[in-house]
NUKOL-741835 format. One record per residue: x, y, z of N, C-alpha, C, O in turn; residue in one letter. Coordinates in steps of 0.02 Angstrom, whole numbers, plus 32768, in hexadecimal, padded with zeros to 4 digits. Atoms other than C-alpha are relative to their C-alpha. Layout:
N
XYZXYZXYZXYZa;...
END
This chain:
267
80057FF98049242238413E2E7FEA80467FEC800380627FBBx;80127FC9801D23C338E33E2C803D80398000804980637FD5x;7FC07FE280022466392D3E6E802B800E7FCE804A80437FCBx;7FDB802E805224BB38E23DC17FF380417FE3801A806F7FD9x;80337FE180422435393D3D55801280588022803C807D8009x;80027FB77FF1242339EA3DB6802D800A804380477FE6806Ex;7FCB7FD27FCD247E3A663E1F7FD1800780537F9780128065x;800C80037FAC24793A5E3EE17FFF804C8007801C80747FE2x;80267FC7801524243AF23F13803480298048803480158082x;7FC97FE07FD424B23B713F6D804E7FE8800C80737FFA803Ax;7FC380097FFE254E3B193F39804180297FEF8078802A800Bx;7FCC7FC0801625AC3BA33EDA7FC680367FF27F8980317FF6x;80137FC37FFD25943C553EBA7FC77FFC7FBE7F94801E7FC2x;80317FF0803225383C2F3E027FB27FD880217F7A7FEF8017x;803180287FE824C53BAB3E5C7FCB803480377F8E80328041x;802C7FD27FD324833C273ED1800380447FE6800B80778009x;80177FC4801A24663CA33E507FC27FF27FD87FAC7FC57FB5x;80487FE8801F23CB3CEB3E217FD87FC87FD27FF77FBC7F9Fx;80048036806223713C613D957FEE80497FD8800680577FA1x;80217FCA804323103D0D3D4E8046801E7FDE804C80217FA1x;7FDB7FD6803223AB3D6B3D24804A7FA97FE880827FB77FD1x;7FDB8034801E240E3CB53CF67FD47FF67FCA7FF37FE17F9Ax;80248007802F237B3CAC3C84800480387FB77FFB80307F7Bx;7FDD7FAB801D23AD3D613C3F80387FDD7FCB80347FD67F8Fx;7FE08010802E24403D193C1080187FC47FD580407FC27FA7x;801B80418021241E3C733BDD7FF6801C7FAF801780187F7Bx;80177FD3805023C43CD83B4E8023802C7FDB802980337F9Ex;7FC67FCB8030243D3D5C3B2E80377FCB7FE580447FDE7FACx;7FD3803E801424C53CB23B0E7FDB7FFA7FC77FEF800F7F91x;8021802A803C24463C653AA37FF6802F7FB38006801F7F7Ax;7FF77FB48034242D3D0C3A358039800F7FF5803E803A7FC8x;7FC67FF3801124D33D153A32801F7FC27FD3802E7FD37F99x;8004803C803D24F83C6439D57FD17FFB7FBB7FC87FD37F8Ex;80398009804324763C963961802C80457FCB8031804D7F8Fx;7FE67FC6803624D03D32392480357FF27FC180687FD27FCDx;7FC08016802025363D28387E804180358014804A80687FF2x;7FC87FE37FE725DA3D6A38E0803D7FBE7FEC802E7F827FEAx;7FC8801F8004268F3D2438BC7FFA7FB7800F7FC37FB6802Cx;800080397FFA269C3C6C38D080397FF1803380377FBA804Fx;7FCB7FD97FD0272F3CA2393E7FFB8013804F80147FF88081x;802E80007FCB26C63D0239B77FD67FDE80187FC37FE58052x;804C80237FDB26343C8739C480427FBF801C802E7F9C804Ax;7FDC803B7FDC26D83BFF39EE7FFF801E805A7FEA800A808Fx;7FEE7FD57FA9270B3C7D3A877FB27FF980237FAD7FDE805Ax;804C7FFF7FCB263F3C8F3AC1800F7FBB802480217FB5805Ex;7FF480478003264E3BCC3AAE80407FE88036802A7FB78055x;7FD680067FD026EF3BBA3B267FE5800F80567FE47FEE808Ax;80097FD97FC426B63C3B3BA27FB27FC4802B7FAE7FC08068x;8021802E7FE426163BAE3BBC802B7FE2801A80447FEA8052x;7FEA80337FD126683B283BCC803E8018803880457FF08066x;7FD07FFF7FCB26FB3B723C397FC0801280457FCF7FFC807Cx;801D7FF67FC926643BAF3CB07FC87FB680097FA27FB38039x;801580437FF326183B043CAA80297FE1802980197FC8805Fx;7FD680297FE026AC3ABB3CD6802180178054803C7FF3807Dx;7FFC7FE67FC026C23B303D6E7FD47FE780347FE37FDA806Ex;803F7FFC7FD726203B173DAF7FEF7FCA7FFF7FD07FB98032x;8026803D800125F23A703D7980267FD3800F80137F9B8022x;7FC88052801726933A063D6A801080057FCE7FF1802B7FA9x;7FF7801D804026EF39C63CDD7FD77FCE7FDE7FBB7FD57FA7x;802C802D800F269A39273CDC7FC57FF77FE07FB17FD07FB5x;80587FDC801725E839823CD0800680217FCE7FD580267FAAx;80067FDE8043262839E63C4980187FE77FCF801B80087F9Bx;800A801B802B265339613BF17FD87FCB7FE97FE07FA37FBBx;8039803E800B25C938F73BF67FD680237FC87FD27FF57F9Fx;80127FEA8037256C39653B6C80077FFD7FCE7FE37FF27F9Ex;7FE88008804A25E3396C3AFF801A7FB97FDB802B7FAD7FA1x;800F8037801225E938C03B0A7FD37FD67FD97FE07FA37FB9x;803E8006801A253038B73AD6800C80267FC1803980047FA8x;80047FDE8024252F39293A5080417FDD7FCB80347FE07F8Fx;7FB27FF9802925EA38F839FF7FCF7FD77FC87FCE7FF87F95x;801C80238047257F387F397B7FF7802C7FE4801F803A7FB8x;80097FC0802C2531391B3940803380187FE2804280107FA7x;7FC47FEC802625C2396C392D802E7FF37FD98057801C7FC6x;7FC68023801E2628390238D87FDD7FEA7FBE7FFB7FDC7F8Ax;80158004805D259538E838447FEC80457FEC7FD5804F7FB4x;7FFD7FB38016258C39A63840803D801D7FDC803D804A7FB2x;7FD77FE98033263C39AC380C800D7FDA7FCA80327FEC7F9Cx;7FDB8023803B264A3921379E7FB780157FC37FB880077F87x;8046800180302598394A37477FFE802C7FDB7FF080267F9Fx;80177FA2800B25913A17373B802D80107FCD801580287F99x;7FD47FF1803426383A2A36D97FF17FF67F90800180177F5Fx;800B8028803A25FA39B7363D7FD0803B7FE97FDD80417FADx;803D7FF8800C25653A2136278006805F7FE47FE6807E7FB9x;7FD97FB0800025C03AE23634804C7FEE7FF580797FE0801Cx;7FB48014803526543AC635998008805380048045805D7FFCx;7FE57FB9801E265B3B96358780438016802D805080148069x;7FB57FD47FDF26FD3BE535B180317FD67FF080287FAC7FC4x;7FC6800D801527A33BB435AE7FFF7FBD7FFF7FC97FA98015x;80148041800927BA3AF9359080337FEC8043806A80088043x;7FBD80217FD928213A9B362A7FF87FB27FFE800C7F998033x;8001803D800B27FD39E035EC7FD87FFC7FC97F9C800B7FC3x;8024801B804727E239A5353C7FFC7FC57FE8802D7FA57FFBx;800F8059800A27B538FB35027FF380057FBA7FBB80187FAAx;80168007804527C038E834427FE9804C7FD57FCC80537F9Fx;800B7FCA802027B6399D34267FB8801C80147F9480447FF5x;80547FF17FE2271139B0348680108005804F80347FDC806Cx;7FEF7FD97FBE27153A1035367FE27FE2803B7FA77FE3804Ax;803180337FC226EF39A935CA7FF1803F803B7FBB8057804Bx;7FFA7FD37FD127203A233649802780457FED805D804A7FCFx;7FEC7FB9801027313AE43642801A8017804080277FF68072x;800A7FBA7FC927453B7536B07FBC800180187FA87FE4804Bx;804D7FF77FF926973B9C36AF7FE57FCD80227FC07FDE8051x;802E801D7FEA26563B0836DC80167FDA80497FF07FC98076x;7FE080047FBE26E43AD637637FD8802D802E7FB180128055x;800F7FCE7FD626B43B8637B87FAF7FFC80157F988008804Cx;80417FFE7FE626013B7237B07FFB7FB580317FDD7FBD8066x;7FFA803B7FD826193AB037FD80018010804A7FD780098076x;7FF47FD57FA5266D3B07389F7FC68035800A7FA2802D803Cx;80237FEA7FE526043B84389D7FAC7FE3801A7F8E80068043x;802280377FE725733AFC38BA80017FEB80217FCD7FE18041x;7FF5802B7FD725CA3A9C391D800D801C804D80027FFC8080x;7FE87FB57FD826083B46398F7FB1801380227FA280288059x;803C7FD17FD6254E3B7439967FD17FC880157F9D7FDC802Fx;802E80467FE324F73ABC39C4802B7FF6803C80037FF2806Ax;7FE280167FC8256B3A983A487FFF803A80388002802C8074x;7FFD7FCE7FD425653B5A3A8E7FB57FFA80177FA280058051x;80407FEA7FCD24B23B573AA77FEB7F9E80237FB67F8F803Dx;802180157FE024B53AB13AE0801C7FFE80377FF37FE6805Ex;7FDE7FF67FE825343ACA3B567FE58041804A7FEB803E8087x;80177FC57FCB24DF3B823BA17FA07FC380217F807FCB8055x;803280037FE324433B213BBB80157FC280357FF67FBE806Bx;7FDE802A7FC324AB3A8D3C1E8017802980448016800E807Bx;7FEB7FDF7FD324EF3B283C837FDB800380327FE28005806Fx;80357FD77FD724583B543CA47FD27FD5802F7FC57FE0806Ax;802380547FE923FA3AB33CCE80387FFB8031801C7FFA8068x;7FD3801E7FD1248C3A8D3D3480048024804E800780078084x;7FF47FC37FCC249B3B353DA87FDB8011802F7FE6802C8065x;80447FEE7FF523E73B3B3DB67FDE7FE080297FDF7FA78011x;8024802C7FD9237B3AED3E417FB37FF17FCC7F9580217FB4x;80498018801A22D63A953DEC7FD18033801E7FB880617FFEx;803E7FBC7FCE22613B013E70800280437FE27FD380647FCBx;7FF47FA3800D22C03BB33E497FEC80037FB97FDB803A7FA3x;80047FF7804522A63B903D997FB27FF97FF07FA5800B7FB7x;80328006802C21F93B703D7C7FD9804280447F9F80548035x;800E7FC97FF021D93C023E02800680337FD37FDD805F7FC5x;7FDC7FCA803722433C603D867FC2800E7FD47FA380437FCFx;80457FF3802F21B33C3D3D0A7FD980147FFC7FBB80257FC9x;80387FF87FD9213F3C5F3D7E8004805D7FF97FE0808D7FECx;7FF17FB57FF021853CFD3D937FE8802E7FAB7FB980567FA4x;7FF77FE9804A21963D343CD17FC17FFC7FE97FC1800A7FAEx;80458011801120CA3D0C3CC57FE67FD87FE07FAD7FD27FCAx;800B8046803B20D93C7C3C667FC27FD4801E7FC27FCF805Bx;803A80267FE020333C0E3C8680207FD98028805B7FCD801Bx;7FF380287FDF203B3B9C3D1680097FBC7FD380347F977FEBx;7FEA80388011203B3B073C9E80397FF27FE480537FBA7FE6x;7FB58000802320D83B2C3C42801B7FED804280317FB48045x;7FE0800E7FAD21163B293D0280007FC1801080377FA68010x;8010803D801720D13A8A3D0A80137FD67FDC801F7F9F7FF4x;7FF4803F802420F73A2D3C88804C800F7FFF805D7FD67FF0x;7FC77FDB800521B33A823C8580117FD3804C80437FB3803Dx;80057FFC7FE021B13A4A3D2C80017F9E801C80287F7D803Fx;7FFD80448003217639933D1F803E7FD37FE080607FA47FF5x;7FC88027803421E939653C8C805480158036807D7FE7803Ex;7FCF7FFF7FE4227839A83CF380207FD4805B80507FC98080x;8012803E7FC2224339353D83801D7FAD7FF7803A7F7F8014x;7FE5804B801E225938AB3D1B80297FE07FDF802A7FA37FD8x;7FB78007802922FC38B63CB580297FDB8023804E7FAF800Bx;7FCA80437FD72354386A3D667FCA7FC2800C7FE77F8C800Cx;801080247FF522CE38043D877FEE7FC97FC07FE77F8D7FCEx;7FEA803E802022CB37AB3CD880417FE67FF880597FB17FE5x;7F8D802F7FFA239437973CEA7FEC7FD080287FE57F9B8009x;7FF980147FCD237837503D8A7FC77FB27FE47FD77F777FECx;800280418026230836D63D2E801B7FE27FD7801D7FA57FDCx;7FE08024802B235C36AD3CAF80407FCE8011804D7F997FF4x;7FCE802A7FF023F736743D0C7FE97FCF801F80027F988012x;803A80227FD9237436253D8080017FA37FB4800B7F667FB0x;801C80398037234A35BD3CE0802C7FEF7FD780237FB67FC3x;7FBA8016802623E835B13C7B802A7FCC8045804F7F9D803Bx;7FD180377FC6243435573D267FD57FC680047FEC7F8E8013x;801B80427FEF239334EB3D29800E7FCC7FD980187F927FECx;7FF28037802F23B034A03C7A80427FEF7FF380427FCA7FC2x;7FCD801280072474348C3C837FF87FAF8040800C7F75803Fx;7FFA80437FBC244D341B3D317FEE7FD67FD180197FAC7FC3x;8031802B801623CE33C33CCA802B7FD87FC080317F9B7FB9x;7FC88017803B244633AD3C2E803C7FDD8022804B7FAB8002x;7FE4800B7FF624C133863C8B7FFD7FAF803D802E7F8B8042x;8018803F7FED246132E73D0580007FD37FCD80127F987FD5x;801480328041243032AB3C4780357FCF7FFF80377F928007x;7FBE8018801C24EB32AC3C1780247FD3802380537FB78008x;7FD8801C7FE3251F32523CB17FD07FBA80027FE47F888020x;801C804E7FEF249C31BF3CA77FFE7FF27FC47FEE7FB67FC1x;80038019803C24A131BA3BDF80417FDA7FE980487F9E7FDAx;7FC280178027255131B63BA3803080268044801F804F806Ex;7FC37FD17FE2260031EA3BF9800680387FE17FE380487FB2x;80107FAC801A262A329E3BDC802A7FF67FCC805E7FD57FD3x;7FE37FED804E266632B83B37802E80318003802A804F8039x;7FC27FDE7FE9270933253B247FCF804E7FE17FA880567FB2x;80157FA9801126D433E73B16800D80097FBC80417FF07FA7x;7FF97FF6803A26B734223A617FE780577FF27FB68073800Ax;80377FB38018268B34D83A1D7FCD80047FEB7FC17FDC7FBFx;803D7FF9800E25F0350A3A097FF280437FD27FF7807D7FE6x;80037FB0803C25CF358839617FC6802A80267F9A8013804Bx;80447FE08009255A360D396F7FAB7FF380197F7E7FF98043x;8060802D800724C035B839367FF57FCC802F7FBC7FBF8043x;8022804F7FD324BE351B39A28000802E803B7FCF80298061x;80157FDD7FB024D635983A3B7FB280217FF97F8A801A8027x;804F7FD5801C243035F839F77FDB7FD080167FBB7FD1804Bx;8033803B7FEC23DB355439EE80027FED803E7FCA7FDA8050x;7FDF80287FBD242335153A967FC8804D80317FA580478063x;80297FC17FCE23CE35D13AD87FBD80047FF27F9C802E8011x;80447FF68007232535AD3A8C7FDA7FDF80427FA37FF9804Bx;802F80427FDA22DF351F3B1C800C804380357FD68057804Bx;7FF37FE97FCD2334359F3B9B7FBA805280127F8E8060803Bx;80447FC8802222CD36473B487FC37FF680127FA2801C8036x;8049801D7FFA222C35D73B3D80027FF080387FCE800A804Ex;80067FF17F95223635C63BFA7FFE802D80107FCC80348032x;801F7FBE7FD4223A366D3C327FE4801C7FD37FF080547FECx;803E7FE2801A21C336B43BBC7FD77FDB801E7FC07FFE804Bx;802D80277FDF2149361D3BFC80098015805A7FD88007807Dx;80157FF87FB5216536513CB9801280507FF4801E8066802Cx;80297FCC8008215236FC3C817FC4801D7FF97FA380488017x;805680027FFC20B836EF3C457FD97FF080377FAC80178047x;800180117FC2209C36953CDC7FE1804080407FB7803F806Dx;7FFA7FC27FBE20A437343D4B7FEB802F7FF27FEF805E8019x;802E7FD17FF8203F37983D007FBF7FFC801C7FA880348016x;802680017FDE1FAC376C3D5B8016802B804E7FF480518071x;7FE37FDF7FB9202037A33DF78012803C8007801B8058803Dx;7FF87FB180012042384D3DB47FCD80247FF57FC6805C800Cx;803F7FE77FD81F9938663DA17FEE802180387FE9805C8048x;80147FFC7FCD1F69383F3E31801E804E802E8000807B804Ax;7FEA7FCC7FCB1FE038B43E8D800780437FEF8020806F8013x;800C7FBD80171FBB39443E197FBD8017800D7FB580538007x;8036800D7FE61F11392B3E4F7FFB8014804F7FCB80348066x;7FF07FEB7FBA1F4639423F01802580448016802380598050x;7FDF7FCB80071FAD39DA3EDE7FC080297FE77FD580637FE8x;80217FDE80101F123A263EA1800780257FBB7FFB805F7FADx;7FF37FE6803E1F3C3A343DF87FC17FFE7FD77F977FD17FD9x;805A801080161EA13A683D867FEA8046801E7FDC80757FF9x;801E7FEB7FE01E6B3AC93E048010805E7FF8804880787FF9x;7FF67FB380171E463B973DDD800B802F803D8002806A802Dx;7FE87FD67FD31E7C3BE63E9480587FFD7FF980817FD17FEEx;7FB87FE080221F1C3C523E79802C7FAF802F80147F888058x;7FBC80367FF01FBE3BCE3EA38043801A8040807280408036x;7FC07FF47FD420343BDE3F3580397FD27FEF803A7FA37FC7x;7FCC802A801F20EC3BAC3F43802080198055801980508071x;7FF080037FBB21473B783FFD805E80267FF8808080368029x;7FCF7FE9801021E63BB83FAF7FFF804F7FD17FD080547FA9x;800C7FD7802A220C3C6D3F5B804980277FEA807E802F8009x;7FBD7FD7800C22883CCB3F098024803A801C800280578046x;7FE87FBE7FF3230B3D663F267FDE80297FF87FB380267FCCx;80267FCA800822CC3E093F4B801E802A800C8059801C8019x;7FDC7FE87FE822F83E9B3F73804880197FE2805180287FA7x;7FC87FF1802F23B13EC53F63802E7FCE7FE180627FD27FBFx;7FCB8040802423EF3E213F397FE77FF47FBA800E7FEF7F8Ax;80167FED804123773E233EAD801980317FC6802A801E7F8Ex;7FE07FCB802223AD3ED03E6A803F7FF87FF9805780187FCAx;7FC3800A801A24603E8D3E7880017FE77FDB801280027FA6x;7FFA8036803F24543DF33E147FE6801F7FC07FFA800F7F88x;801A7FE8805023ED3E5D3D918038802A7FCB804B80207F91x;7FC97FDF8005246D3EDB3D8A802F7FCA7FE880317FC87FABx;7FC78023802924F33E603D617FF67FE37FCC80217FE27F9Fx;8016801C803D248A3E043CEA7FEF80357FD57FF280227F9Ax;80017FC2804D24673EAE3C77804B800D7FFB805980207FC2x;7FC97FD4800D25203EE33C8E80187FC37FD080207FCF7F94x;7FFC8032801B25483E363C5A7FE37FF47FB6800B7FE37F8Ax;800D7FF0803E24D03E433BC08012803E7FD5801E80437F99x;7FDE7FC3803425023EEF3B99803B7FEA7FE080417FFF7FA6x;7FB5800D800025BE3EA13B927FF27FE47FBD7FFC80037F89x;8007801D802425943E303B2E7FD8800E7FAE7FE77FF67F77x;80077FDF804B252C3E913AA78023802D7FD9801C80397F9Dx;7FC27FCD802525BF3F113A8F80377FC47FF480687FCC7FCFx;7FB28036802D263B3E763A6F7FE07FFC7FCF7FFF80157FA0x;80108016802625BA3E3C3A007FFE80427FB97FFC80317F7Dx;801F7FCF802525993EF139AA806C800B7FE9807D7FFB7FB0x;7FBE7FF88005266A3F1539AE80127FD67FD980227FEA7FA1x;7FD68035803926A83E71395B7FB37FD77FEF7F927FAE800Ex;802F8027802B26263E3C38EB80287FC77FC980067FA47FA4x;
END
């Protein structure tokens, strides 16, 4: 499962690059979806992710995001338009402007810049080994607890999947013994929305309850790790040095330079 969530550490060339200068441009991406540039250009930034997602990660993996996210998107365009009538009119209803220019363009460009940064930070999460990354932090001087807690939560993203299916398989068995000693099975029907919601509350309220659960156990073993404790922190693993270091940096400034002259050229 953790495999699922993050990147195997030396599988391709981005995976066994640097996290500090993937962090470089992690940020130069993200600063770059923030700029007001063409709606045009921020599509192309937006491609150039996902086509290097899809290199590196899979198709599959790069579309599992936008799988998550597509709700968003889809009340970003039907919402944003209503709200920004200025400019040219391209749908009128009774002589009153549903949808413009303006408010089409700003929609995409919303939708262009939620999906790009969530997309560079899937890259990045994906490419990235858990260890190299909170070294990374380590490195950049960030307190050891940011490390830490950055560190924990990323521990546990496969390991509450791994419950949850854990517990979504326990209560289908269980639903499904009921159904065979209550009634015969009933012919398959659709299920809206809402009754699936409800149907996911009993499942939810189980792994939050054996979540809670385990914090006594993460305690404990932060307790054993010597956490708390004010002598400086070692680590059995360490990063590039040297000239593999100075390469990856090097590509990551040429890489941001690139990228701030597209951004400075076609504004």
């Amino acid at each position: 499962m953790i495999a699922q969530v993050y990147g195997k550490r030396g599988t391709t060339v981005v995976h066994r690059y640097d996290p500090r200068a993937k962090t470089l441009l992690l940020l130069a991406f993200l600063v770059l979806f923030f700029l007001p540039i063409r709606v045009g250009y921020l599509a192309a930034y937006l491609a150039v992710v996902i086509a290097l997602s899809g290199i590196f990660l899979g198709i599959s993996n790069t579309l599992r995001p936008i799988r998550l996210i597509l709700p968003i998107l889809v009340l970003v365009l039907l919402l944003t338009p209503p709200f920004y009538r200025e400019g040219s009119a391209l749908l009128t209803v009774r002589g009153v402007t549903v949808l413009s220019v303006s408010g089409l363009m700003l929609a995409l460009r919303l939708i262009i810049r939620f999906s790009g940064i969530t997309m560079a930070f899937y890259l990045f999460i994906g490419t990235t080994d858990p260890d190299d990354l909170i070294l990374a932090i380590r490195w950049f001087r960030l307190p050891f607890s940011v490390a830490l807690v950055l560190g924990i939560a990323l521990a546990y993203i496969p390991t509450i999947l791994t419950l949850y299916d854990q517990v979504r398989d326990a209560h289908r068995l269980r639903l499904a013994v009921e159904g065979e000693v209550g009634m015969a099975a009933a012919r398959p029907r659709k299920r809206g929305l809402f009754k699936r919601l409800r149907e996911a509350i009993p499942v939810l309220t189980s792994v939050l309850i054996l979540s809670v659960r385990r914090i006594p156990t993460l305690a404990m073993a932060l307790e054993c790790r010597g956490v708390g404790r004010k002598n400086p922190r070692t680590s059995y693993h360490t990063l590039k040095t040297g000239t593999a270091l100075l390469r990856d940096g090097a590509i990551a400034t040429a890489a941001v330079a690139a990228l701030a002259i597209s951004a400075v050229l076609f504004p």
